[in-house]
ChimeraX commands (.cxc) that place a marker at each C-alpha (Angstrom):
marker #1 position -8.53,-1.66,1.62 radius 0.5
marker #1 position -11.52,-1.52,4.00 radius 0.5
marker #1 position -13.70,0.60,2.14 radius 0.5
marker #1 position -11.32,2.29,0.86 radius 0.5
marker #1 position -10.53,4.68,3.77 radius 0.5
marker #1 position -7.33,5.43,5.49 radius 0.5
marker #1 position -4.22,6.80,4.11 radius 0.5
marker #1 position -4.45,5.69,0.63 radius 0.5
marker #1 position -7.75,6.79,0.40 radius 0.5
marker #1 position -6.96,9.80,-1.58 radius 0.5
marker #1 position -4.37,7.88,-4.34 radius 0.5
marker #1 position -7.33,4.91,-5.33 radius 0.5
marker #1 position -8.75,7.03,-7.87 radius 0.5
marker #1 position -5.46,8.11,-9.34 radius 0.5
marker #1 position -3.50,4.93,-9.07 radius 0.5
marker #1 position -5.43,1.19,-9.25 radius 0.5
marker #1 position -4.77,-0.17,-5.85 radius 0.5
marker #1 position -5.93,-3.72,-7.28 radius 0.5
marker #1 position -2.35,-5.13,-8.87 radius 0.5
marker #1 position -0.75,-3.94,-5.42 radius 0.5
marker #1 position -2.62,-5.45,-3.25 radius 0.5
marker #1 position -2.53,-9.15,-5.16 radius 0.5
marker #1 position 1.18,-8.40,-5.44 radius 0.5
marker #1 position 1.06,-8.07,-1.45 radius 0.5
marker #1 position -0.97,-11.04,-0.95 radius 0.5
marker #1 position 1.61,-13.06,-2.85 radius 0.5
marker #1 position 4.67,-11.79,-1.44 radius 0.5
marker #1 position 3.78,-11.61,1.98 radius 0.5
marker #1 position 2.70,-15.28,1.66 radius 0.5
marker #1 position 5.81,-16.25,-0.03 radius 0.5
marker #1 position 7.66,-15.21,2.56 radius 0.5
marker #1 position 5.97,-16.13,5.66 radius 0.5
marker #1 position 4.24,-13.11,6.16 radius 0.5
marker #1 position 7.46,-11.37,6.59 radius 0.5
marker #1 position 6.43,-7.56,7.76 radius 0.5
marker #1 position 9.68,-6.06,5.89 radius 0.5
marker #1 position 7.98,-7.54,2.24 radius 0.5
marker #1 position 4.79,-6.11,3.33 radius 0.5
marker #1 position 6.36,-2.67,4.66 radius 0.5
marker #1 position 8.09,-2.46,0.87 radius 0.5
marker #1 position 4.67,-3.04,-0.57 radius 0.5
marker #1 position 2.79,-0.39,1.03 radius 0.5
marker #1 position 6.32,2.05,0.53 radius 0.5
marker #1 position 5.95,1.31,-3.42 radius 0.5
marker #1 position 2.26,2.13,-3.86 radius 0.5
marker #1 position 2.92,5.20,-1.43 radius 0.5
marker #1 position 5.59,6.21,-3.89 radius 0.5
marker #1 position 3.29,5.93,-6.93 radius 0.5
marker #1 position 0.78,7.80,-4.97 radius 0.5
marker #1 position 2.62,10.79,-4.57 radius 0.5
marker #1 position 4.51,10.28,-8.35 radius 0.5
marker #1 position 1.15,10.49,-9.48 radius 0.5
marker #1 position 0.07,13.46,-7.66 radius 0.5
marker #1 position -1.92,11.68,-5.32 radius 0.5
marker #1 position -1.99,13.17,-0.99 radius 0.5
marker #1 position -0.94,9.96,0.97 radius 0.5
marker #1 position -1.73,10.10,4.62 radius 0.5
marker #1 position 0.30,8.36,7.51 radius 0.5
marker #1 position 0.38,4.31,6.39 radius 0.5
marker #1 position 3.92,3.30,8.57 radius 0.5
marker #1 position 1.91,4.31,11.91 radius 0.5
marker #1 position -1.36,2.22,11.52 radius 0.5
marker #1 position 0.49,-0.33,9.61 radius 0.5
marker #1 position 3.62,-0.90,11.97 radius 0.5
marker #1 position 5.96,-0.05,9.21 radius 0.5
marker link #1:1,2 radius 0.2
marker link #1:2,3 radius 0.2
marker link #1:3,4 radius 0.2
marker link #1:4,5 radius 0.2
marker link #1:5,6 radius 0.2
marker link #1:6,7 radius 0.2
marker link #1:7,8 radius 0.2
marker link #1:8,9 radius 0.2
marker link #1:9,10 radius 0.2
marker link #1:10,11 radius 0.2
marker link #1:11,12 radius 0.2
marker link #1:12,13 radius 0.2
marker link #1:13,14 radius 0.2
marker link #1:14,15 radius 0.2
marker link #1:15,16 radius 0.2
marker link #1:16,17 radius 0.2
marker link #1:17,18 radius 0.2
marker link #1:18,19 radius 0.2
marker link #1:19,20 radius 0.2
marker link #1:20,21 radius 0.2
marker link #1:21,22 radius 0.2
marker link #1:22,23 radius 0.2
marker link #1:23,24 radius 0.2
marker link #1:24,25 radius 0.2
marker link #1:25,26 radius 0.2
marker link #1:26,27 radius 0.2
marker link #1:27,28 radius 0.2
marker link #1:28,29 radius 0.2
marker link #1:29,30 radius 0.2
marker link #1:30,31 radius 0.2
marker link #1:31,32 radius 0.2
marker link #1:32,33 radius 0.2
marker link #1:33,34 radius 0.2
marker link #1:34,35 radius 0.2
marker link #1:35,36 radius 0.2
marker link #1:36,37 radius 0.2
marker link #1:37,38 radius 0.2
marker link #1:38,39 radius 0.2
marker link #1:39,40 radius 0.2
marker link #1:40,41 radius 0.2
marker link #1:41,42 radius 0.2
marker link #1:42,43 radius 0.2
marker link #1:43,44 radius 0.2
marker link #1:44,45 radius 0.2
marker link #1:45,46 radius 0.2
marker link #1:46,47 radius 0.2
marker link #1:47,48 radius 0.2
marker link #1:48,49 radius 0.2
marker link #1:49,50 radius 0.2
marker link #1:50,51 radius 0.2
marker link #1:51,52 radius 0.2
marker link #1:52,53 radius 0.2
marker link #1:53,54 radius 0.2
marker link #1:54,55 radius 0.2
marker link #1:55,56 radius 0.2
marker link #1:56,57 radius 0.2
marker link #1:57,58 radius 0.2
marker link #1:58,59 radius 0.2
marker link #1:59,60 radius 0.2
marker link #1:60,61 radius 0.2
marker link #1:61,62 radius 0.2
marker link #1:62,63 radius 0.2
marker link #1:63,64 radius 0.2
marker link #1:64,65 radius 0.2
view
């Protein structure tokens, strides 16, 4: 979310990151920051993205997925 760079950079205009990321936040806390909840996360917005017509770069590199 940094400034909104990086691989979703391209899909923020097209799809609201906002109800994602909170979504994130509370899953990933509810289960002990399990990396598989978070990797489903970032796979569902990424999947939006690109329903939505939106390029989505490389997210499982930088974000171990």
């Amino acid at each position: 979310k940094k400034g909104f760079q990086g691989p979703f950079k391209a899909c923020h205009g097209v799809v609201e990151p906002k109800d994602f990321y909170r979504n994130c936040l509370y899953d990933v806390c509810m289960n002990d920051g399990a990396r598989k909840v978070f990797c489903q996360v970032l796979e569902a917005y990424a999947a939006t993205c690109k329903k939505n017509g939106a390029v989505v770069g490389d997210w499982r590199t930088p974000s171990g997925c």
